[in-house]
VOZAMAR-82285 format. One record per residue (C-alpha): residue number from 1; residue in three letters; x, y, z. Coordinates in steps of 0.05 Angstrom, whole numbers. Example, Ala and Ser with C-alpha at 12.3 -4.5 7.8 and 13.67 -1.06 7.14 Angstrom:
<rs>
R  nr rest   east  north     up
R   1  ALA    246    -90    156
R   2  SER    273    -21    143
</rs>
This chain:
<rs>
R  nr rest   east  north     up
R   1  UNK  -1385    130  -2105
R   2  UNK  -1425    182  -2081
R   3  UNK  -1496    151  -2091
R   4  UNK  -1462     86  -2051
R   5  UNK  -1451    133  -1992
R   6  UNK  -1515    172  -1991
R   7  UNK  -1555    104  -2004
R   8  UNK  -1518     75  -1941
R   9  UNK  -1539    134  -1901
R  10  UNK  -1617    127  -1910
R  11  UNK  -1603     60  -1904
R  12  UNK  -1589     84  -1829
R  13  UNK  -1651    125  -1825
R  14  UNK  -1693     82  -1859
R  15  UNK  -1672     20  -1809
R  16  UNK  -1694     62  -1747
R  17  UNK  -1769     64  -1768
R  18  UNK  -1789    -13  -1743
R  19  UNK  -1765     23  -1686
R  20  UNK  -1813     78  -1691
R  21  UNK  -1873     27  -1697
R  22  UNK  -1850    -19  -1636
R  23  UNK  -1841     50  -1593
R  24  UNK  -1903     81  -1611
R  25  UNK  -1946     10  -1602
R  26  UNK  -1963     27  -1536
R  27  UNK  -2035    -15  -1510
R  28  UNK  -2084     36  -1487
R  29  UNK  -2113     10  -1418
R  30  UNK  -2191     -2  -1428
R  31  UNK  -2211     46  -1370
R  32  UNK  -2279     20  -1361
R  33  UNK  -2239    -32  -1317
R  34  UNK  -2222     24  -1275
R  35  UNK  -2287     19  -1252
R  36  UNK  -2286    -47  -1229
R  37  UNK  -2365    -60  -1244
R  38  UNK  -2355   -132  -1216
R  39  UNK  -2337   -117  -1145
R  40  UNK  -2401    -64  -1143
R  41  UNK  -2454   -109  -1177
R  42  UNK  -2443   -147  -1108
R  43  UNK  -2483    -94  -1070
R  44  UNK  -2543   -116  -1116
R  45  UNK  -2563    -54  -1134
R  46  UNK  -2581    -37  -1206
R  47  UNK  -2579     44  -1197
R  48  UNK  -2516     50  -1169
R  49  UNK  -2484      9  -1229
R  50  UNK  -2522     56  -1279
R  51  UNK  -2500    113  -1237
R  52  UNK  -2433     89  -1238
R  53  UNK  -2430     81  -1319
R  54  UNK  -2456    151  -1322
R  55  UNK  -2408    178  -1281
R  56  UNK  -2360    132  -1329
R  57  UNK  -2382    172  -1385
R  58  UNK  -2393    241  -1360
R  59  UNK  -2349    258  -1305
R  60  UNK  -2300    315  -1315
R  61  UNK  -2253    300  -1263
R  62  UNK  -2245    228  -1305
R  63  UNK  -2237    266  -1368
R  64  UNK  -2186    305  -1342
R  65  UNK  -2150    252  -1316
R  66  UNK  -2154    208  -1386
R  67  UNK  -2123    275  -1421
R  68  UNK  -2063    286  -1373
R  69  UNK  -2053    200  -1392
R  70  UNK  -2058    229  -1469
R  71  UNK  -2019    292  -1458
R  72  UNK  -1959    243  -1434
R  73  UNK  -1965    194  -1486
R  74  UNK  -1949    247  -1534
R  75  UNK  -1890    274  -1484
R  76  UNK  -1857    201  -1486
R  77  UNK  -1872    197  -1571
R  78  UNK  -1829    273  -1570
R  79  UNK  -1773    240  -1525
R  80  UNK  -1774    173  -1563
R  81  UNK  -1768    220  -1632
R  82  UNK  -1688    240  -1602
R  83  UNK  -1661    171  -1612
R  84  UNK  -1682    174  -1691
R  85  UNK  -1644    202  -1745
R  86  UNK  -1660    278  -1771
R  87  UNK  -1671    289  -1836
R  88  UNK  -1697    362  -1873
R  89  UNK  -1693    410  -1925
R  90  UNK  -1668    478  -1921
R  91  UNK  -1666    514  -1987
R  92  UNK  -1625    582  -1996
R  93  UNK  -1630    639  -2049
R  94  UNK  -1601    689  -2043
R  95  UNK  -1553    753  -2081
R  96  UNK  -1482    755  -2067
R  97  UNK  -1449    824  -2070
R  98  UNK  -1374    828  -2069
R  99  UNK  -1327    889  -2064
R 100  UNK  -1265    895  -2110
R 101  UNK  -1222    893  -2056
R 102  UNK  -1232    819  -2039
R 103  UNK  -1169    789  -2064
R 104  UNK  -1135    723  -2050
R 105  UNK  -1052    736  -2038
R 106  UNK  -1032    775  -2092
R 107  UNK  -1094    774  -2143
R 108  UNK  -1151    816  -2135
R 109  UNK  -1222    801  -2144
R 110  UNK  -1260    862  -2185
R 111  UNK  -1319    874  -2156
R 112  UNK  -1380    831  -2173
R 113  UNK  -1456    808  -2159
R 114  UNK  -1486    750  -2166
R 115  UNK  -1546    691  -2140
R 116  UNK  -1540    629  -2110
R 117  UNK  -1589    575  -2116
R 118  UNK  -1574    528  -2052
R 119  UNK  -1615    468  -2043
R 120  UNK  -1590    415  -1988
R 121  UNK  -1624    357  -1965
R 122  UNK  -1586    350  -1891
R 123  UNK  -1584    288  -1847
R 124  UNK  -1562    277  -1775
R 125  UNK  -1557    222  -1721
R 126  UNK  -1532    221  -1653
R 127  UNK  -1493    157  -1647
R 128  UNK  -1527    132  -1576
R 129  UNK  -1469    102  -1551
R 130  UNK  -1480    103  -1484
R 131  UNK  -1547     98  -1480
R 132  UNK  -1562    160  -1459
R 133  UNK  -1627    182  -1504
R 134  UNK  -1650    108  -1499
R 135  UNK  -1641    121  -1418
R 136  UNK  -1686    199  -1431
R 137  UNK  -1745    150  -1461
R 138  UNK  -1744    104  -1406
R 139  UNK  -1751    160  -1358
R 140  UNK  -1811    184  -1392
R 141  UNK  -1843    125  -1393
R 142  UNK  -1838    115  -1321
R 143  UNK  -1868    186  -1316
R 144  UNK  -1924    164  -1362
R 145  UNK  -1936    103  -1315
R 146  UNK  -1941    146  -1266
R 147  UNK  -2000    196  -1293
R 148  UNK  -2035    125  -1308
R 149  UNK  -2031    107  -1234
R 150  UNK  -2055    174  -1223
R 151  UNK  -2113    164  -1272
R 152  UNK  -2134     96  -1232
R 153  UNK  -2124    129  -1171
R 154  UNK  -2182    179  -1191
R 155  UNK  -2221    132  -1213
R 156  UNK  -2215     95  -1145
R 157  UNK  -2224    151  -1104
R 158  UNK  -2284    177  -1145
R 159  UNK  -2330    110  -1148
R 160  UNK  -2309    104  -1070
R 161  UNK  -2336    172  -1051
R 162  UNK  -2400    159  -1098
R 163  UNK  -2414     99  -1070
R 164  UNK  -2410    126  -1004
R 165  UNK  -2449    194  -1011
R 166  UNK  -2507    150  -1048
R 167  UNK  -2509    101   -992
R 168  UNK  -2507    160   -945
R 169  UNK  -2561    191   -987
R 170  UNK  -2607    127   -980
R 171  UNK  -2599    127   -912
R 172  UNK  -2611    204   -902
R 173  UNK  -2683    176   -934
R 174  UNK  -2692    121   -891
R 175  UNK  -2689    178   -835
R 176  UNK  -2731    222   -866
R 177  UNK  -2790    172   -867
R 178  UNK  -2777    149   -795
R 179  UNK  -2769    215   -777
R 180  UNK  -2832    238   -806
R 181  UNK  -2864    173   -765
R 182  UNK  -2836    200   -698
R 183  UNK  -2870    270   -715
R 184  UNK  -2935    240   -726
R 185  UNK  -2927    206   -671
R 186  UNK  -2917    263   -627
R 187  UNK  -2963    307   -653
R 188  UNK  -3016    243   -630
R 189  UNK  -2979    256   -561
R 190  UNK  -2983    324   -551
R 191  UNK  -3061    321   -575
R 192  UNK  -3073    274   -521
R 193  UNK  -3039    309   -463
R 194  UNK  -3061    373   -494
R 195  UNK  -3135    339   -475
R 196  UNK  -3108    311   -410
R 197  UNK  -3086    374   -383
R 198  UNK  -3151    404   -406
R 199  UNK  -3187    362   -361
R 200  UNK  -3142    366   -306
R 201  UNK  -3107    300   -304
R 202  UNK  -3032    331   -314
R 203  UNK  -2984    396   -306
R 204  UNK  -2977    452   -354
R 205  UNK  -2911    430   -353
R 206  UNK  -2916    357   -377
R 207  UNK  -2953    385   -434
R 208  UNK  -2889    435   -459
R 209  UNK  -2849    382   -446
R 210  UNK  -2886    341   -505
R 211  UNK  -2892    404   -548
R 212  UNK  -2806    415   -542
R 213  UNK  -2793    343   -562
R 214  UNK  -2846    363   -619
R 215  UNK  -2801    423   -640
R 216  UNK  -2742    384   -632
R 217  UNK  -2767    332   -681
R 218  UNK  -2782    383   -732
R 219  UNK  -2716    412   -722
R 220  UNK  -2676    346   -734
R 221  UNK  -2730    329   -795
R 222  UNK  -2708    400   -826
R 223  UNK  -2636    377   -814
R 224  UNK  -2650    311   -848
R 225  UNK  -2683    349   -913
R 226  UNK  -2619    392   -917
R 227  UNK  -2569    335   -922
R 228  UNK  -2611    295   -971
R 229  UNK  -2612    357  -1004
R 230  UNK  -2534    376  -1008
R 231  UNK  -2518    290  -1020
R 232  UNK  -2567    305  -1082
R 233  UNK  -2518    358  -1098
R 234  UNK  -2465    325  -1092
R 235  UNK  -2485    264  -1127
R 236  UNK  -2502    318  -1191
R 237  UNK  -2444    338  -1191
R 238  UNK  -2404    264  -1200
R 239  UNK  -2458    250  -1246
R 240  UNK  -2448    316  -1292
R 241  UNK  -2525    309  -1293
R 242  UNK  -2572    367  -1284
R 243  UNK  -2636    326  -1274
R 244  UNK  -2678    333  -1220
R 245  UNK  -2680    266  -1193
R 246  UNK  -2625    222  -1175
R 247  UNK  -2648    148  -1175
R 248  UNK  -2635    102  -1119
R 249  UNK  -2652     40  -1085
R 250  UNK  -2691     35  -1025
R 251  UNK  -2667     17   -956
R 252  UNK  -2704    -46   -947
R 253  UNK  -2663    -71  -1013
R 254  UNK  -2598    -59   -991
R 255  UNK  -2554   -126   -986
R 256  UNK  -2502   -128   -937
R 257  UNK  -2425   -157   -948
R 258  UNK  -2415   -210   -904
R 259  UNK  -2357   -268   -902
R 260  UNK  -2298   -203   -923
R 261  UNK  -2233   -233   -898
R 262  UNK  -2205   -200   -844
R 263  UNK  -2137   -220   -858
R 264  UNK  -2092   -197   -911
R 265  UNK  -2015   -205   -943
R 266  UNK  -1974   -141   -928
R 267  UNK  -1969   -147  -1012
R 268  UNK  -2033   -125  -1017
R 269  UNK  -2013    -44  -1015
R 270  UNK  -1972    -70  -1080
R 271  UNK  -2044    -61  -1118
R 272  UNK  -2043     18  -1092
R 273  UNK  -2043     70  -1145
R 274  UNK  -2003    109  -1092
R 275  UNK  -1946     56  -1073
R 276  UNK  -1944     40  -1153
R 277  UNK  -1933    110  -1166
R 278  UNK  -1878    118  -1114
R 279  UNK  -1842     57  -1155
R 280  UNK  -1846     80  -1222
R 281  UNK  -1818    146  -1194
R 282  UNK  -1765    106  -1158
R 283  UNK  -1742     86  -1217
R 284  UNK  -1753    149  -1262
R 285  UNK  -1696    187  -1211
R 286  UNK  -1655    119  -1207
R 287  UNK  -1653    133  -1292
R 288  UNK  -1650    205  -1286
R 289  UNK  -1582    194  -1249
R 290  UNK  -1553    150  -1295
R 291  UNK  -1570    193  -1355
R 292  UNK  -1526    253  -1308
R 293  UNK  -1468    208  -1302
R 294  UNK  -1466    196  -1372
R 295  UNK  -1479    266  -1393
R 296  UNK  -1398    275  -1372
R 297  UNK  -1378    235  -1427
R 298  UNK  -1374    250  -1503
R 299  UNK  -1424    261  -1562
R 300  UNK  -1417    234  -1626
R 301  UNK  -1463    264  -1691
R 302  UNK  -1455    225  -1758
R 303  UNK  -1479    290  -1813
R 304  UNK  -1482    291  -1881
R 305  UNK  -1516    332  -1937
R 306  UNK  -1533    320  -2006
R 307  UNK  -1564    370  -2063
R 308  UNK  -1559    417  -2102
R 309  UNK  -1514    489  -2117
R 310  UNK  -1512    533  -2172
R 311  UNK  -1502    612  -2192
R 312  UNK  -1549    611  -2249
R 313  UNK  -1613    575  -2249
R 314  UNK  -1611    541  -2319
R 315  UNK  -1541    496  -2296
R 316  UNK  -1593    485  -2225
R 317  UNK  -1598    414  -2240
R 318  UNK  -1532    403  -2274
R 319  UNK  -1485    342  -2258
R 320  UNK  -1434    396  -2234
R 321  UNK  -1481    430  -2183
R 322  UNK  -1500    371  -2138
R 323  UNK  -1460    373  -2080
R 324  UNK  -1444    324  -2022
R 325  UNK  -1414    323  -1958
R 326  UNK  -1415    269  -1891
R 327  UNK  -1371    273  -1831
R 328  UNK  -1365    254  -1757
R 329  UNK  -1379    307  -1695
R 330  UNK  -1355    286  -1633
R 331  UNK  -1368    339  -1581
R 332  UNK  -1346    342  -1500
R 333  UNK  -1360    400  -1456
R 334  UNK  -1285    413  -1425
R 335  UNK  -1320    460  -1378
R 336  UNK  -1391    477  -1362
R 337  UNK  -1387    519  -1289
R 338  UNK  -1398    454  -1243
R 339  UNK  -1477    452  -1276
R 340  UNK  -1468    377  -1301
R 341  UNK  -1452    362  -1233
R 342  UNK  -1497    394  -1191
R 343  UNK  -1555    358  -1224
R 344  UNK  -1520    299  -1214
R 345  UNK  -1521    307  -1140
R 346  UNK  -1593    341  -1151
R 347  UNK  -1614    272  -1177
R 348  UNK  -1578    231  -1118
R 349  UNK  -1612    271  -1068
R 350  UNK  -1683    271  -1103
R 351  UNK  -1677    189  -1102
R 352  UNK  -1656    192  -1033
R 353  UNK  -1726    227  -1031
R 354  UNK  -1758    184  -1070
R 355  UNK  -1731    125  -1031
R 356  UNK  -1757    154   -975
R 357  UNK  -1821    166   -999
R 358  UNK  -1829    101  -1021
R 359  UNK  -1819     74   -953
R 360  UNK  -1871    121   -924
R 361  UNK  -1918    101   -976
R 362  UNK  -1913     27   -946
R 363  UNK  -1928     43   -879
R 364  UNK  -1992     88   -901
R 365  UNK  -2015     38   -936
R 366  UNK  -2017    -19   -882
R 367  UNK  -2045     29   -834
R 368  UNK  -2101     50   -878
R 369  UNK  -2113    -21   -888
R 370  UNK  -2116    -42   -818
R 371  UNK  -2159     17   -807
R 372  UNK  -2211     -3   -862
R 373  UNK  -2212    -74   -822
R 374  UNK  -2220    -46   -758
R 375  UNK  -2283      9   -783
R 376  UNK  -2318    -58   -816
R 377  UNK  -2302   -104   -746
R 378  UNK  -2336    -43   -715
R 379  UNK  -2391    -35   -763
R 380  UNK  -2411   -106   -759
R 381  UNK  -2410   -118   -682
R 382  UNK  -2448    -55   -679
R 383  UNK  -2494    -81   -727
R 384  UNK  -2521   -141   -692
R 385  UNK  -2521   -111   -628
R 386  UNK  -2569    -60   -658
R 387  UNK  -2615   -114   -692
R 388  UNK  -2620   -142   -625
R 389  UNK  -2634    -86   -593
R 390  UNK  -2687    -69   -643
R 391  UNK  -2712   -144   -633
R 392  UNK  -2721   -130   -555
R 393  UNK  -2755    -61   -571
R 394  UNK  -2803    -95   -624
R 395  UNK  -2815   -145   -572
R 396  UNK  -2837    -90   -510
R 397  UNK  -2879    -48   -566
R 398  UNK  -2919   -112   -574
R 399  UNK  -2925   -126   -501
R 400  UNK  -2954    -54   -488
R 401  UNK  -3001    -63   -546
R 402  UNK  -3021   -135   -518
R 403  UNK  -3037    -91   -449
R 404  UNK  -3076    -38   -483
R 405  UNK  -3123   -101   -507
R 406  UNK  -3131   -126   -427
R 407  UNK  -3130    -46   -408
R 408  UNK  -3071    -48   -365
R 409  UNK  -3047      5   -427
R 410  UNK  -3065     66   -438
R 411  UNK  -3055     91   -515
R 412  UNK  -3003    134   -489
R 413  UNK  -2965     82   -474
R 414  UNK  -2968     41   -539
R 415  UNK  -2950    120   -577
R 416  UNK  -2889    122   -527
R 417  UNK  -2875     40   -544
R 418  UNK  -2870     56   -612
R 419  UNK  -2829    124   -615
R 420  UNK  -2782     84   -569
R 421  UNK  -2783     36   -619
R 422  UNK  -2774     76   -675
R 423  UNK  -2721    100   -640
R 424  UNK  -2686     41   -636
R 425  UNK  -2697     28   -712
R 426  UNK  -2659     90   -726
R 427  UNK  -2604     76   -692
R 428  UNK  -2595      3   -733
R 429  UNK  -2621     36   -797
R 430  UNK  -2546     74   -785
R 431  UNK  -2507     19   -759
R 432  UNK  -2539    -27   -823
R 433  UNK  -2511     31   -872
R 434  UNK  -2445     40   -823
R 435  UNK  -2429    -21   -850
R 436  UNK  -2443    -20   -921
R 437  UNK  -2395     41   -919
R 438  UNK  -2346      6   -887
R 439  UNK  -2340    -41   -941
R 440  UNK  -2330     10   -986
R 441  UNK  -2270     52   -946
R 442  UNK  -2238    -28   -941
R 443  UNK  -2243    -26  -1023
R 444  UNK  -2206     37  -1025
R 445  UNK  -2158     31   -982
R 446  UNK  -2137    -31  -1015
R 447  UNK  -2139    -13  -1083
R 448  UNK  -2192    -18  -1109
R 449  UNK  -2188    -99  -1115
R 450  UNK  -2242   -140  -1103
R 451  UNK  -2239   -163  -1030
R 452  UNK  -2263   -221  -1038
R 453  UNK  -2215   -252  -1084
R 454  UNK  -2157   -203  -1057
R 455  UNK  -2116   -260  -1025
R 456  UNK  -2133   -305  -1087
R 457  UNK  -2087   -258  -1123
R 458  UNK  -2023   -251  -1084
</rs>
């Protein structure tokens, strides 16, 4: 009778452990996807995607992020391990020593010593009636989704500001060598009206006037070579690479995004790692409060042990030593200071929190949206208007060299054509990369999804 009742007790454990596998199945998420190489091979640029794998593969602020995913995994495996039978083995030895005046009613006990050899195999389950340890592993996996949204959102954030400090970086170059143009330029100048004012044909003055703007050029070149070198820096640093050279495309290969809808679904922000986060913890506290209301009611603990006890070692294994017992512990707290239900309101007010939150969430992410489309309007509109412009200057710099040829131009003239010029390119050379950056602040704010195909999937 006994071996029917222990064999129907691991048959209790031992039923739990399909359990255990189905739990514990949980589908990593490839992060590579993170990354979302598809949307960035659309800038046709072959070193930013191998920049972008290396910062894929080296970047400590990504490793950190996987770990804290890993560290939670294992925090949800822990929680999930409380709705599973216990099971362990806690041998005793040990020398009793009894007085002679123990005695039981009328007889006394002489005085004695002796061992005991005490080997129990215990077992014990919390009967989960009401859901309450089931409702504990729920919670945690909300809190795990929520460290993976955090995860994406790092991974988001991090490509985002990449992307941007290299395109700012290949612009800062594009400045340099138009900068360095201008200064040649107006070194050519200030020759010239050095040898004009040598010969009397103008002021003292017109010539430190050429000489400033010369300073002022070198200046704004030394400003250039500073920010090309901190966007180096920076770019180092994403890349967890100590090399020397960071490798990048040129300006004239740069391919603008054109055709980005300019219209979006309010669902859209549904795709945030921020508003998906704000969810899951939504309905981590909505749990939470339903495992406080249910911590009011009763506990039930099926126990049981089975092995072996004995005062001398040779009758250890002995038919008459094994031992047995099983039983039921319910258990209610009839008082417990008001502390069950202060976390019950704790938890009502934390969801009202939440809730609130949540709602915020929504409108930061619309407006963040609309701002990405207004900054890429902007960039556009500013773009053309600068190519024009730049068209119209091209188109005077030729005139004035066209004069020079008839000599109704005097080289001056065709040096001050093409700084003006050059000028002018400057200004579209920024408004060009204005708008590649746009693009990318658009990508962010809406989650990293592919614009493109962003209303194909709502």
């Amino acid at each position: 009778m006994r071996i029917k009742i222990i064999i129907s007790i691991l048959m209790v454990v031992i039923m739990q452990f399909p359990v255990i596998a189905k739990e514990n199945s949980t589908q990593e998420v490839n992060t590579i996807e993170y990354m979302n190489i598809s949307w960035w091979e659309k800038y046709n640029d072959e070193h930013l995607i191998n920049n972008l794998l290396k910062i894929y593969q080296n970047n400590y602020d990504l490793k950190i992020a996987a770990l804290k995913v890993k560290e939670n995994e294992q925090i949800v495996k822990a929680q999930f391990a409380n709705e599973l039978p216990k099971l362990g083995l806690s041998g005793q030895l040990y020398r009793d020593l009894r007085s002679s005046m123990q005695q039981f009613g009328d007889m006394q006990i002489p005085s004695y010593a002796q061992y005991n050899y005490y080997l129990p195999i215990t077992a014990s389950y919390e009967v989960d009636i009401w859901g309450t340890n089931r409702l504990r592993t729920k919670s945690s996996k909300q809190e795990l989704e929520i460290v993976k949204q955090a995860e994406r959102a790092t991974y988001i954030a991090l490509t985002s500001d990449f992307a941007t400090d290299y395109f700012n970086l290949i612009r800062t170059d594009e400045f340099l060598k138009i900068q360095n143009e201008l200064i040649k330029l107006q070194e050519e100048i200030v020759s010239k009206i050095k040898d004009k004012y040598e010969v009397g044909l103008c002021s003292v003055n017109d010539l430190l006037v050429e000489q400033r703007v010369l300073t002022l050029l070198n200046e704004e070149r030394n400003t250039y070579i500073k920010n090309r070198d901190t966007l180096i820096d920076t770019i180092k640093v994403y890349l967890a690479d100590s090399s020397d050279t960071v490798e990048r495309n040129s300006y004239e290969s740069i391919t603008l995004l054109n055709g980005i809808p300019l219209e979006y679904s309010t669902e859209i922000i549904e795709n945030r790692p921020d508003y998906l986060q704000e969810e899951a913890n939504l309905k981590r506290i909505g749990i939470d409060i339903k495992v406080a209301r249910r911590n009011f009611l009763p506990k039930f603990i099926i126990f049981g042990q089975i092995g072996l006890n004995a005062y001398h070692l040779d009758t250890l294994f002995n038919s008459a030593s094994q031992m047995f017992s099983a039983g039921v512990l319910p258990s209610i707290d009839l008082f417990s200071g008001g502390r069950k239900l202060a976390i019950l309101r704790l938890k009502k007010f934390q969801y009202d929190e939440a809730f609130n939150s949540y709602k915020k969430t929504i409108i930061d992410g619309i407006k963040d949206i609309n701002l990405g489309i207004i900054k890429y309007k902007e960039a556009q509109e500013n773009y053309k208007e600068s190519s024009k412009r730049l068209e119209l200057q091209d188109k005077t710099y030729s005139l004035v060299k066209d004069k020079l040829e008839i000599g109704s131009a005097s080289d001056l003239d065709v040096l001050y054509a093409k700084q003006a010029y050059l000028m002018v390119k400057k200004d579209e050379v920024s408004n060009k990369m204005n708008s590649v950056i746009s693009t990318i602040g658009l990508y962010k704010a809406a989650g990293g999804m592919d614009l493109y195909k962003i209303n194909e999937n709502l």
